[in-house]
Backbone as a chain_set.jsonl record, in Angstrom:
{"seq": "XXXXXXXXXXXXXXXXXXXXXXXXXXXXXXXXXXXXXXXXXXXXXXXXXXXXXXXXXXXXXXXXXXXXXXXXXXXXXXXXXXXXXXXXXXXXXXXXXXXXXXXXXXXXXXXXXXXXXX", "coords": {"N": [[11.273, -11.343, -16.204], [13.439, -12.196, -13.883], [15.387, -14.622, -13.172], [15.69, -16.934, -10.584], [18.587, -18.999, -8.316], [17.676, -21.709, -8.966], [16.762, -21.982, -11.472], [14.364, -21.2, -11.88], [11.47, -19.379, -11.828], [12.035, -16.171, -9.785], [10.78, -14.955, -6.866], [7.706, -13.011, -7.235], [6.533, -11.391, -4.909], [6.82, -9.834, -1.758], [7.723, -9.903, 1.806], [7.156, -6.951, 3.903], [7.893, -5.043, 6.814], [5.25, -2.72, 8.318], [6.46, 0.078, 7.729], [7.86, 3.732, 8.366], [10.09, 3.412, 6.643], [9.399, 2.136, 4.626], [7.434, 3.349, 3.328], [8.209, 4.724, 0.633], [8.597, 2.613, -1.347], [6.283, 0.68, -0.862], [4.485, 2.39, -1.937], [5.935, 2.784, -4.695], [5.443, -0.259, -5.559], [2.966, 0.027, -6.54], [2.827, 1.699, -9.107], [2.963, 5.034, -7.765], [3.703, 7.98, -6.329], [4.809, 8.943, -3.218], [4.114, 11.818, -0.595], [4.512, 13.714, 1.872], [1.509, 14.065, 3.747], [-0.609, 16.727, 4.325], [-1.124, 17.305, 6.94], [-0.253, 16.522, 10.102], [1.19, 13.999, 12.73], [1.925, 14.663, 15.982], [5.537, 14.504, 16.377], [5.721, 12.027, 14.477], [5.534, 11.159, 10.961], [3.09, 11.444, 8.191], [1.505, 10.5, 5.236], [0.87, 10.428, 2.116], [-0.802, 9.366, -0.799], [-1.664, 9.726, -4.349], [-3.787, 7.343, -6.591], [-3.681, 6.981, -10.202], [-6.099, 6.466, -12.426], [-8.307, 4.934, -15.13], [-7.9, 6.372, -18.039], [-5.675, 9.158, -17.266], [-7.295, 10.378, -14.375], [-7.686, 10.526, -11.339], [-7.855, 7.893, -9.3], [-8.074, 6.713, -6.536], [-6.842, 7.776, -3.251], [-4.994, 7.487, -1.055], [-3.776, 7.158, 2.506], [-1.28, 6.927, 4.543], [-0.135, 5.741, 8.038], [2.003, 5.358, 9.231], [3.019, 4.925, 12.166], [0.529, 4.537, 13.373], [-0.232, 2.572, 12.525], [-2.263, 2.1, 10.473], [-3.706, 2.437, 7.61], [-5.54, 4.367, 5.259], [-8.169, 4.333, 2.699], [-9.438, 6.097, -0.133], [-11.766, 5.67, -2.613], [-13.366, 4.638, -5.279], [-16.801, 5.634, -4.449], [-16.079, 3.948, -1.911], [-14.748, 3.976, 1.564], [-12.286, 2.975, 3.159], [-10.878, 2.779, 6.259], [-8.239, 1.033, 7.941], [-6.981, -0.682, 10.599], [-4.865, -1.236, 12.742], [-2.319, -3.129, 11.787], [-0.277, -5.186, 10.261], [1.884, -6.418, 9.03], [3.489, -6.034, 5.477], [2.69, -6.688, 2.173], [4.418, -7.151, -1.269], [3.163, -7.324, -4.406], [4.96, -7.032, -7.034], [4.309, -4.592, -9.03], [1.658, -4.87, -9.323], [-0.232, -5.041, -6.965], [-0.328, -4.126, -3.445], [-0.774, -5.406, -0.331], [-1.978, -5.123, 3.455], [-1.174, -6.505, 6.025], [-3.021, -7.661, 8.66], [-2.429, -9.267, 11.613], [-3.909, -11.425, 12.403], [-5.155, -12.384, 9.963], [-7.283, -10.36, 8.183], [-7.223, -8.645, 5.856], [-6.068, -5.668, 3.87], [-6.279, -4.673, 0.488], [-4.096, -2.815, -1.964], [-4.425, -2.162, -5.277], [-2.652, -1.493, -8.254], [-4.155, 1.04, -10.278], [-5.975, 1.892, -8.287], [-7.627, -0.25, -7.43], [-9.2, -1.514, -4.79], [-9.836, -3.813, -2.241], [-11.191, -5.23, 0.589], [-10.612, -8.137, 3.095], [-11.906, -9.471, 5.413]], "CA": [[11.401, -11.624, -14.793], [14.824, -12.607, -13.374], [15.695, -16.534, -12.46], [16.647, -17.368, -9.329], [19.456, -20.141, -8.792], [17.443, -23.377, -9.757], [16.582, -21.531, -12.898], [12.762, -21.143, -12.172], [11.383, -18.068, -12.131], [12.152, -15.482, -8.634], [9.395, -14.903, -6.408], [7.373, -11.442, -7.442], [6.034, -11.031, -3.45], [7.209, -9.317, -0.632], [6.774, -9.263, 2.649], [7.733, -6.07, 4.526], [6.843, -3.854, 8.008], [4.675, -1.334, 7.665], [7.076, 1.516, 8.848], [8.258, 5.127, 7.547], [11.337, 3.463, 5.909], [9.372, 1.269, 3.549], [6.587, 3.739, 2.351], [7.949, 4.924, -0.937], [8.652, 1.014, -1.559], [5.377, 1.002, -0.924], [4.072, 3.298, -2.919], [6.555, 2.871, -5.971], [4.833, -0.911, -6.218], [1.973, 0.226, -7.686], [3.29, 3.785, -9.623], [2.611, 6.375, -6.896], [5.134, 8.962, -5.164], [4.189, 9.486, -1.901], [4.549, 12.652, -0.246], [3.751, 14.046, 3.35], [0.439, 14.598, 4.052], [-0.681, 18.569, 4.932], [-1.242, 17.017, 8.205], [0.739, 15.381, 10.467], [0.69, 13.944, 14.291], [3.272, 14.815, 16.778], [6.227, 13.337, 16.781], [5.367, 10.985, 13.535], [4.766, 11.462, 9.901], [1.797, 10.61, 7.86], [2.144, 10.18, 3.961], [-0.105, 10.361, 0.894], [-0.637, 9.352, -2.379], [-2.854, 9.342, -5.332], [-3.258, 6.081, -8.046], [-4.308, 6.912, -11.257], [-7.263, 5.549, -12.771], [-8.679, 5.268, -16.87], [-7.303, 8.25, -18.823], [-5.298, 9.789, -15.856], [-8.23, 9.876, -13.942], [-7.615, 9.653, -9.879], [-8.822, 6.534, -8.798], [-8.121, 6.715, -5.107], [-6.282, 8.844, -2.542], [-4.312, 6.761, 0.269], [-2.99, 7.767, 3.814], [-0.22, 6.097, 5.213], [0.214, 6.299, 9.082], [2.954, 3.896, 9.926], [3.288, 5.103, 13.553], [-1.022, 4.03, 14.255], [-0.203, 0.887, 11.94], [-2.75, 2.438, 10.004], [-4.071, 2.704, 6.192], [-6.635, 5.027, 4.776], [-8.206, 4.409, 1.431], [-10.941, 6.704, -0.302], [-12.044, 5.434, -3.705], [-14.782, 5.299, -5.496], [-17.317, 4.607, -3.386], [-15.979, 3.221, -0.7], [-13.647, 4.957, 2.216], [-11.834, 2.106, 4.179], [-10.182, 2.597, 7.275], [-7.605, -0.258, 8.348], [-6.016, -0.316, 11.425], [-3.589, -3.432, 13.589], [-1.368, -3.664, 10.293], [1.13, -5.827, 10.984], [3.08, -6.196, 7.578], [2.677, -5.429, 4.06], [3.01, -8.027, 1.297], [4.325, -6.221, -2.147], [3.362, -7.813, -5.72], [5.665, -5.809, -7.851], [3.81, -3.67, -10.459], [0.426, -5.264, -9.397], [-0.467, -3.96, -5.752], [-0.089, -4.296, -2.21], [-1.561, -6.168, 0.644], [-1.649, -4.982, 4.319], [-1.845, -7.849, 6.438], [-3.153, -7.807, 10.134], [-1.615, -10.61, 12.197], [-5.478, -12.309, 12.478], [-5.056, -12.814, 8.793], [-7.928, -9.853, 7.859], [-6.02, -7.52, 4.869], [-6.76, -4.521, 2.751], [-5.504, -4.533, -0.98], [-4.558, -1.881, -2.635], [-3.678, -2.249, -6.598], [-2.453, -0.378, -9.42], [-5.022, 1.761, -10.691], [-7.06, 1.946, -7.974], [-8.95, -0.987, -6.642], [-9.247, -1.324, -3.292], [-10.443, -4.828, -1.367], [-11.05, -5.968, 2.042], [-11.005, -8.897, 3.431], [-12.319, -9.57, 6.928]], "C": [[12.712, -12.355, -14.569], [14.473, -14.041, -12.767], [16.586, -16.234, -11.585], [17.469, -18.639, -9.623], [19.365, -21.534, -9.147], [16.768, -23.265, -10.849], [15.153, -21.753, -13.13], [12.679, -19.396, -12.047], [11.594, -17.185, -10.226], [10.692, -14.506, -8.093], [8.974, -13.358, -6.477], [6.585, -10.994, -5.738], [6.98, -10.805, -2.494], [6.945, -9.172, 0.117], [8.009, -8.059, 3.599], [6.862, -5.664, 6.075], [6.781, -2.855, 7.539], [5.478, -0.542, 8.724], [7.152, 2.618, 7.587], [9.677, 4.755, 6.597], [10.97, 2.627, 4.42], [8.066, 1.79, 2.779], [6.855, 3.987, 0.838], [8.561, 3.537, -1.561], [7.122, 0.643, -1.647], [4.584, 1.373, -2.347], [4.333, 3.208, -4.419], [5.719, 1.027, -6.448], [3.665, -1.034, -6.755], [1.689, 2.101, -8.44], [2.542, 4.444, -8.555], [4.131, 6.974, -6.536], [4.039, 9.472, -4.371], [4.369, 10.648, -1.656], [4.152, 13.043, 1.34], [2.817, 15.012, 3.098], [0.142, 16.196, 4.676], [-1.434, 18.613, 6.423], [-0.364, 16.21, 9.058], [0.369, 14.998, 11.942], [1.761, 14.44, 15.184], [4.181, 13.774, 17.018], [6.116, 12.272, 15.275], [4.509, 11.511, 12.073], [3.806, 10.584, 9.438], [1.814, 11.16, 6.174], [0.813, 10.023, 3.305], [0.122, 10.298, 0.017], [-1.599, 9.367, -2.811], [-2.492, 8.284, -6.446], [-4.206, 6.683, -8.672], [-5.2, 5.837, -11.539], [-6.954, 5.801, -14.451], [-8.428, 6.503, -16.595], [-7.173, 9.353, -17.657], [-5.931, 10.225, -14.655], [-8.132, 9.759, -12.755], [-8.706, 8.925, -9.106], [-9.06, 6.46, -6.923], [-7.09, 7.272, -4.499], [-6.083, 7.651, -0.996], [-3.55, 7.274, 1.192], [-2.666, 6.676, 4.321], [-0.18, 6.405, 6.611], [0.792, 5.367, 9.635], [2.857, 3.698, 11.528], [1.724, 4.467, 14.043], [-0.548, 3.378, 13.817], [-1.384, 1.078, 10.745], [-3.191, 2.969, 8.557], [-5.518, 3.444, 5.944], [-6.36, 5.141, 3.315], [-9.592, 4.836, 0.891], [-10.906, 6.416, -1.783], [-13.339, 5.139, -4.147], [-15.61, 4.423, -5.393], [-17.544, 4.005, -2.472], [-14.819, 4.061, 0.101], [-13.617, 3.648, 3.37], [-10.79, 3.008, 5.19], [-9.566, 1.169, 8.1], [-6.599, -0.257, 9.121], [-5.252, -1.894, 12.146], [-2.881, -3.247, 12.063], [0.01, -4.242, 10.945], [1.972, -6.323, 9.925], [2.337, -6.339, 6.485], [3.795, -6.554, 3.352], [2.999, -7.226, 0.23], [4.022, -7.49, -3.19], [3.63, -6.935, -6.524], [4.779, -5.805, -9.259], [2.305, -4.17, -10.79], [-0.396, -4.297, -7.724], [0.042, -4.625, -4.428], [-0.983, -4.762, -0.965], [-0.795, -5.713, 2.025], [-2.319, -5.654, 5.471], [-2.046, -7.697, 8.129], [-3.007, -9.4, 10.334], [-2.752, -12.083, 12.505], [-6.03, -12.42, 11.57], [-6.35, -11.826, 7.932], [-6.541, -8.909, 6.575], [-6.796, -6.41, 4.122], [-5.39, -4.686, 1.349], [-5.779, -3.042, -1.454], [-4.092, -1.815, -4.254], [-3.636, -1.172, -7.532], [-3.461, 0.259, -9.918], [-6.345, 1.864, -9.972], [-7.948, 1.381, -7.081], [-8.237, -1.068, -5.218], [-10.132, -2.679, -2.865], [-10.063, -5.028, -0.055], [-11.232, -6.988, 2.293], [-11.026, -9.337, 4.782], [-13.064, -10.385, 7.179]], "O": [[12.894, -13.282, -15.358], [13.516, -14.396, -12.079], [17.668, -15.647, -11.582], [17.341, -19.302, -10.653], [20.244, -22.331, -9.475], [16.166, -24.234, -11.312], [14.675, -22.281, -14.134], [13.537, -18.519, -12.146], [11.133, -17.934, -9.365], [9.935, -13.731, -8.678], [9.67, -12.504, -5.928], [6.019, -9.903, -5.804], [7.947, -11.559, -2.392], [5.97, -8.425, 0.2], [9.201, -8.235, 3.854], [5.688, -5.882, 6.375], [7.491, -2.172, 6.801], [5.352, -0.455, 9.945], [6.761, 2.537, 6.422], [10.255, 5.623, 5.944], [11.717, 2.455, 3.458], [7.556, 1.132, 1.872], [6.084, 3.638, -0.056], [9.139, 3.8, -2.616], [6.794, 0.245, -2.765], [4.266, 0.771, -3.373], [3.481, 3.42, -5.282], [5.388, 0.946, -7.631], [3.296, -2.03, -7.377], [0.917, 3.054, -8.342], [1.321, 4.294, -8.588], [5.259, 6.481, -6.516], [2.979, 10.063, -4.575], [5.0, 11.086, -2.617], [3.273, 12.337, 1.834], [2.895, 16.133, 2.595], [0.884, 16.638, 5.553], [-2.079, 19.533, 6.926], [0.214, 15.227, 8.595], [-0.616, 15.537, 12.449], [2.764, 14.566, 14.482], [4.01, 12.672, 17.54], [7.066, 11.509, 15.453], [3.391, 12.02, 11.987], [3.556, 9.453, 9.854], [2.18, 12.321, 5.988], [-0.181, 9.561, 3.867], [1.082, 10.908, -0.454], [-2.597, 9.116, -2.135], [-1.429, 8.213, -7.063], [-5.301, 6.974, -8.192], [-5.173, 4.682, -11.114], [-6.037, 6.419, -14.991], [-8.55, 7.318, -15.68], [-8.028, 10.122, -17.216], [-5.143, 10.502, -13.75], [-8.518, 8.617, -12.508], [-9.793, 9.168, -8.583], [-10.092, 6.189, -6.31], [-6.129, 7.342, -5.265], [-6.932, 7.228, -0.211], [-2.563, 7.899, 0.805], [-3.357, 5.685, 4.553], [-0.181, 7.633, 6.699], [0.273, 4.588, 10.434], [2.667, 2.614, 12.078], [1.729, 3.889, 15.13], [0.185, 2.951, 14.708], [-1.449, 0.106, 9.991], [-2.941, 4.166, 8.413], [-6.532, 3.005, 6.486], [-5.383, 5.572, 2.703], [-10.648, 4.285, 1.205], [-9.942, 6.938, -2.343], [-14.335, 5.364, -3.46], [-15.658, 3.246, -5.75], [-18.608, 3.545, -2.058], [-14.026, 4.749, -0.543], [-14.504, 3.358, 4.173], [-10.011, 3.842, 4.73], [-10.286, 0.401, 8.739], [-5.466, 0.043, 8.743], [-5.257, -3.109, 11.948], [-3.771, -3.396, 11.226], [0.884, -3.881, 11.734], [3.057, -6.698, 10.369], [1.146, -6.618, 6.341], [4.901, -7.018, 3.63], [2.035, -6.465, 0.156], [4.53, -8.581, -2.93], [2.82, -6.066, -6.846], [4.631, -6.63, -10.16], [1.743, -4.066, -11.88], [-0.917, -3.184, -7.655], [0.781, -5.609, -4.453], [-2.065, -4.184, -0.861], [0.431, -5.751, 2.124], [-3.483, -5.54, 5.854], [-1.01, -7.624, 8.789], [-3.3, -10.36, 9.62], [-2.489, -13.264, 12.728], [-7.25, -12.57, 11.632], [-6.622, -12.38, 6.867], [-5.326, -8.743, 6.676], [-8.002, -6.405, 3.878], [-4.162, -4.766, 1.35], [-6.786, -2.333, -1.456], [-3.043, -1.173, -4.312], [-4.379, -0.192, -7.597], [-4.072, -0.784, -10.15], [-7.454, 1.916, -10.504], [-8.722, 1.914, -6.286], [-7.124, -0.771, -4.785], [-11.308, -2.576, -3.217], [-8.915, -5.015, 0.391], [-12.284, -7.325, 1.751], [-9.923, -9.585, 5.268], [-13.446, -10.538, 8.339]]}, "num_chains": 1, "name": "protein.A"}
């Protein structure tokens, strides 16, 4: 991990807006490549990925819809829908947090898991 200039360690969190310029940022912090969805809305794309699970394995299947503010996550088990997103918090090479402004979030991490908190 890289030192910042008072020679501690540099902060692994990010916070970003959820838009179309920061999905495969997104995406790339917990291995995925996004791609556009085989749907779209007018006017505004809408983006998908899959995270691997145990022994390549897809763990869960995520839709991006920057333009609603919007996250869709189907894993196993559970199929969240999370809408108001008002920025996304990255922990590089662990997962991602999408934070509504009334402090509720959805996680989504590397291989998979998926939490809400509301």
């Amino acid at each position: 991990m890289a030192e910042d200039a008072s020679g501690g360690h540099a902060r692994r969190l990010r916070t970003l807006p959820f838009d179309d310029h920061t999905v495969d940022t997104i995406a790339e912090t917990i291995d995925a490549r996004p791609s556009l969805a085989p749907f779209q809305l007018p006017g505004a794309a809408v983006y998908q990925f899959t995270l691997e699970g145990s022994e390549g394995r897809p763990a869960a299947m995520v839709t991006l819809w920057p333009s609603l503010r919007r996250v869709d996550a189907i894993g196993s088990g559970a199929a969240v829908v999370f809408t108001r997103v008002a920025a996304v918090q990255l922990v590089d090479r662990i997962e991602v947090l999408f934070r509504r402004e009334t402090g509720e979030f959805l996680v989504i991490a590397k291989g998979g898991r998926i939490v809400v908190r509301s």
